[in-house]
C-alpha positions as CSV (number, residue, x, y, z in Angstrom):
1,X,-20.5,-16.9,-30.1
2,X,-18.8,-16.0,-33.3
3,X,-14.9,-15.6,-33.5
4,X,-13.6,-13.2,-35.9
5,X,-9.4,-13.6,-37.5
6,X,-8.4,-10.9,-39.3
7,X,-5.4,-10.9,-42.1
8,X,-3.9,-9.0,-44.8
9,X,-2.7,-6.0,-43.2
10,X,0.8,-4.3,-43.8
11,X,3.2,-1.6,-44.4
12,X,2.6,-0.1,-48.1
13,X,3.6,2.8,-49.8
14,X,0.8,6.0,-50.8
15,X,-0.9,5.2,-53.7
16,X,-1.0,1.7,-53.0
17,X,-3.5,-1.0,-52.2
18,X,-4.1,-4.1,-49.4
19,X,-6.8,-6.4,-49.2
20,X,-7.8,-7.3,-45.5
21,X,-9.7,-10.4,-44.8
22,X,-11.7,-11.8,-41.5
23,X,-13.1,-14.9,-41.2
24,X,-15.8,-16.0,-39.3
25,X,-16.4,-19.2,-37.1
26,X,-18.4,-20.4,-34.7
27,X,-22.4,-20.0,-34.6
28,X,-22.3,-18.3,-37.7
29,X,-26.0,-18.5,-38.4
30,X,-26.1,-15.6,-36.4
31,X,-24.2,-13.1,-38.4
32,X,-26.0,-10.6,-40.1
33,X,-23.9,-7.9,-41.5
34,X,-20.3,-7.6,-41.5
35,X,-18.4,-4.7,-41.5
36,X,-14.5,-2.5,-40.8
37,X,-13.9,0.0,-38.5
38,X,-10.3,1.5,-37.7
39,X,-8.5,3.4,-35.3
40,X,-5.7,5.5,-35.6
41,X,-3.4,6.2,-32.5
42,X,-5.1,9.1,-30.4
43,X,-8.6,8.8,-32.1
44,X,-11.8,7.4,-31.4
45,X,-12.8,3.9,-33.4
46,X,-14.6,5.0,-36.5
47,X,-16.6,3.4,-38.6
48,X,-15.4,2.2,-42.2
49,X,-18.0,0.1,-44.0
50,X,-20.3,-2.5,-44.0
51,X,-22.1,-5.0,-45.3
52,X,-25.7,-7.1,-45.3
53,X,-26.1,-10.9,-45.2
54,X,-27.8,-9.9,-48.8
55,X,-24.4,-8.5,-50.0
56,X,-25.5,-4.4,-49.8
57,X,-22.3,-2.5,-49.3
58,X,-22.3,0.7,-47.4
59,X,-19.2,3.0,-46.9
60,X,-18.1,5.6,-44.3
61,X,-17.2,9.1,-46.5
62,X,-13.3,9.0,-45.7
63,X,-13.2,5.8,-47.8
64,X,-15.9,6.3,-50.4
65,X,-14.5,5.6,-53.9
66,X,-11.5,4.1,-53.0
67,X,-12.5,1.0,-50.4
68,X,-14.3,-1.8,-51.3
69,X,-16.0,-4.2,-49.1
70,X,-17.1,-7.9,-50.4
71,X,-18.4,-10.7,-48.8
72,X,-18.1,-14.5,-49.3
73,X,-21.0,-16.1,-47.7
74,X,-20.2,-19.6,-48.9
75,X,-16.7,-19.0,-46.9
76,X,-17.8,-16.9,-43.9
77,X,-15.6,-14.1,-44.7
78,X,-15.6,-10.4,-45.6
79,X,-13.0,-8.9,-47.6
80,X,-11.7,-5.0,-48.0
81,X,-10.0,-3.7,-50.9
82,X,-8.2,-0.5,-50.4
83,X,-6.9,1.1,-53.2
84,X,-5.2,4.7,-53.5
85,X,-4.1,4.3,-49.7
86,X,-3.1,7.8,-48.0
87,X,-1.2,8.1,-45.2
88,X,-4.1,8.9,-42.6
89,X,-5.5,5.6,-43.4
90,X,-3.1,4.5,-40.8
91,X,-4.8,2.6,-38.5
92,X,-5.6,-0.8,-36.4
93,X,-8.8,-2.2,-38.7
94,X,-11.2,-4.6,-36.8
95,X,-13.3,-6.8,-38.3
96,X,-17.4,-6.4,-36.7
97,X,-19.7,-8.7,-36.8
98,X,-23.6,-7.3,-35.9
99,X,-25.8,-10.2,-34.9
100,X,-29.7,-11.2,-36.0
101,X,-30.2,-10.1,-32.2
102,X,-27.8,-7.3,-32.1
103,X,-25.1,-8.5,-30.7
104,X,-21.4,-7.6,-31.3
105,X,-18.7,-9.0,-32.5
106,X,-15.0,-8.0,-33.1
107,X,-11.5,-9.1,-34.4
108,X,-8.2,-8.9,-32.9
109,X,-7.3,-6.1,-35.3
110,X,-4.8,-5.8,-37.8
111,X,-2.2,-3.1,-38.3
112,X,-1.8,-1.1,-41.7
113,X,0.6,1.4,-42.4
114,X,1.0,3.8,-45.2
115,X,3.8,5.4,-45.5
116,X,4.0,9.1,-47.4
């Protein structure tokens, strides 16, 4: 099992920028890539980037160019940077965690807010 705790989310302003963390624990040998999804009140979870145990990002189009995923392996956590937030960026953001056997993982969520 691998438990995922997610931080860093918040109430900011358009135009602005958050940082969300997760960190892993637990049988972390098994975690392959790590990733962010989100999901706004109403809509269906989406998919917001990812990234490989060897550190190759990947990013859903809504967030190309402004998000950022990192990863720090030594510290079993996977970061987000999201500059130039808009306000349909509102979402609950949930950590995923996609197993060497395929298994899933996912964090509690954590709540941002951009305001207009």
């Amino acid at each position: 099992q691998v438990q995922l705790v997610e931080s860093g989310g918040g109430l900011v302003q358009a135009g602005g920028s958050l940082r969300l963390s997760c960190a892993a624990s637990g049988n972390i040998f098994e975690i392959n890539a790590m990733g962010w999804y989100r999901q706004a009140p109403g809509k269906q979870r989406e998919w917001v980037a990812r990234i490989t145990n060897v550190g190759n990002p990947d990013y859903g189009d809504s967030v190309k160019g402004r998000f950022t995923i990192s990863r720090d392996n030594a510290k079993n956590t996977v970061y987000l940077q999201m500059n130039s937030l808009k306000p349909e960026d509102t979402a609950v953001y949930y950590c995923h965690v996609r197993s060497f056997v395929t298994r899933d993982y996912w964090g509690q969520g954590t709540q941002v807010t951009v305001s207009s």
